[in-house]
N, C-alpha and C positions, 0 to 999 in steps of 0.2 A: 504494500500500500504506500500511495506517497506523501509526504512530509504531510502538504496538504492540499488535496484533490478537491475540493471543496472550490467549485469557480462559479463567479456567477454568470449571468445569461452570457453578456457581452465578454468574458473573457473564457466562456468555452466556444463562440464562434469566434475566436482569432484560434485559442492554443488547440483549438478539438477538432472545428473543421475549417481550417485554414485560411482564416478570412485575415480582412485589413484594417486597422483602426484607422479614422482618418489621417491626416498628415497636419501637423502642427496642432494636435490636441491631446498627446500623451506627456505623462507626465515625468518623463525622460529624455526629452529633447532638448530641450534647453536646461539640462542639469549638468554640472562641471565640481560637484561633492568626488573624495577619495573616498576610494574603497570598491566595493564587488557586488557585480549584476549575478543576480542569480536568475534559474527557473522557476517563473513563479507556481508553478503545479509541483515540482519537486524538491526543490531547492539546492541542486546541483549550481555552483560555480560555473558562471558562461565565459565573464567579461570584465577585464579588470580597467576601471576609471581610466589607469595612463593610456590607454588603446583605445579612447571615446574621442573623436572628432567631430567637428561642425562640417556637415559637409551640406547643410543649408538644404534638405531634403524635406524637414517635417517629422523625422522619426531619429530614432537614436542610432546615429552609425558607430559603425568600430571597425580598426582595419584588423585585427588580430582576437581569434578566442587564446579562453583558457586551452591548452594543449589536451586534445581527444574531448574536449567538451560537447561538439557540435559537429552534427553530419551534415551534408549535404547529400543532394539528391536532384534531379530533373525534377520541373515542376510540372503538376497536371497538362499548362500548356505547354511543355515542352520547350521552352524559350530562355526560363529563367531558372537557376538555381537558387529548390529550397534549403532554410536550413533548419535543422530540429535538435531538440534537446539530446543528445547522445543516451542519456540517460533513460526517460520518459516518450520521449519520442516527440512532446510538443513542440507544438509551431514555434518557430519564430519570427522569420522573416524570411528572406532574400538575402544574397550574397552578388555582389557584380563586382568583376576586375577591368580593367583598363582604362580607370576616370582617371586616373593620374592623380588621383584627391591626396593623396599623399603615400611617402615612398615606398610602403609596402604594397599599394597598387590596387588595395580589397579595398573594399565597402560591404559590412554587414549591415544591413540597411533592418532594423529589429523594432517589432510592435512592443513601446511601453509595456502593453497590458501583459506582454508574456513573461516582463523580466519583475524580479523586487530588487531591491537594495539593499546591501549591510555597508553601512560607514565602515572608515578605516579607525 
């Protein structure tokens, strides 16, 4: 069983069946606190604060997870890479390479509602 499965409507259509929180209304995007993104349905470590960038999208990017934290996979349309909780399997967002956003070349492009916070 995990940590705590317990989601309400709107975040088991993003972490359960893969949907999108709007852009510029979670409450991770314009957050710049130290410390670590977890999953919010299990609470595995994704995402550590120095790896959170503005990449001025609406959602909280990061060029780097926690190491084996996060899988990727093709998405239903075939176009984009999801990525999911290694863990649990929850959603979390999209992953794109080549914006040049910064040096390491990723954007984890991740819905608020999927991750929590622990301060450092």
């Amino acid at each position: 069983m995990y940590e705590d499965n317990r989601l309400t409507p709107e975040e088991e259509r993003v972490i359960v069946h893969k949907g999108t929180e709007a852009p510029f209304t979670g409450e991770y995007d314009d957050f710049w606190q130290e410390g670590v993104f977890t999953c919010r349905r299990c609470g595995a470590e994704l995402y550590r604060s120095d790896d959170k960038f503005d990449a001025h999208c609406g959602w909280p990017s990061f060029d780097q997870e926690i190491e084996g934290a996060v899988l990727r996979s093709t998405d239903a349309d075939g176009m984009r890479t999801e990525i999911t909780c290694a863990n649990c399997g929850a959603h979390l967002g999209h992953v794109f390479e080549g914006e040049r956003l910064t040096e390491k070349d990723t954007r984890h492009c991740v819905n608020s509602i999927s991750l929590k916070f622990i301060a450092k």
